[in-house]
C-alpha positions in Angstrom: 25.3 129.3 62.9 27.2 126.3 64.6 27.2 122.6 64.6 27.5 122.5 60.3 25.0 125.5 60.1 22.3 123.6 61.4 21.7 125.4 64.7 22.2 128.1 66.9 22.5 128.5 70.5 22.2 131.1 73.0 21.1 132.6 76.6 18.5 134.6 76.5 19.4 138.2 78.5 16.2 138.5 80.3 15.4 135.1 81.6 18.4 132.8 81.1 16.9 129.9 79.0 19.1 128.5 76.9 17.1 129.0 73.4 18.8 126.2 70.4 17.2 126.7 67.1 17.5 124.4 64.1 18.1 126.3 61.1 14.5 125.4 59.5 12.9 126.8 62.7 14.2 129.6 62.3 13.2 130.0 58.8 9.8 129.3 59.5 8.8 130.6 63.0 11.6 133.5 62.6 10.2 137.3 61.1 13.0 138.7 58.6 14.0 142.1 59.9 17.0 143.0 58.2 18.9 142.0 54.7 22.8 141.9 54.9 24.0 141.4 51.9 24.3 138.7 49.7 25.3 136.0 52.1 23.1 136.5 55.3 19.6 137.1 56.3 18.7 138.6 60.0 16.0 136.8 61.7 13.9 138.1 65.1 13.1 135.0 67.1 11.2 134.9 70.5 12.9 133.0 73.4 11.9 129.8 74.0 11.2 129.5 77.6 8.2 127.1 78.3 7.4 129.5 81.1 6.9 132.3 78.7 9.4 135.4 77.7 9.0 138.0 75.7 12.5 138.3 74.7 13.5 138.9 70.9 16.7 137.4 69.7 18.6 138.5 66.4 20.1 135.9 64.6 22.2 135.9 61.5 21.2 133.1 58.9 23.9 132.5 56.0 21.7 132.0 52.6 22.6 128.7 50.9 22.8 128.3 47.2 19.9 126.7 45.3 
């Protein structure tokens, strides 16, 4: 995550839309598929495009402490 682990950024390989997701989107809208430990979760997103992709994105949450 960047920006103080409160979002993450990228392009999206099939249609080039820049996809930023807020670390509580991704919690919520994101479908866990893979556990990595103690520190970090692996989220599947969809792109974001307005225009509609069906791109899936992995992305690498860091668990926080309660």
């Amino acid at each position: 995550m960047s920006d103080n682990d409160n979002t993450e950024r990228y392009m999206c390989s099939k249609c080039g839309y820049l996809n930023i997701w807020t670390r509580d989107e991704i919690l919520q809208r994101g479908r866990e598929i893979v556990y990595r430990g103690d520190n970090e979760d692996v989220y599947s997103l969809r792109c974001k495009n307005p225009k509609g992709c069906d791109q899936r994105m992995r992305i690498a949450v860091k668990r926080r402490e309660k």
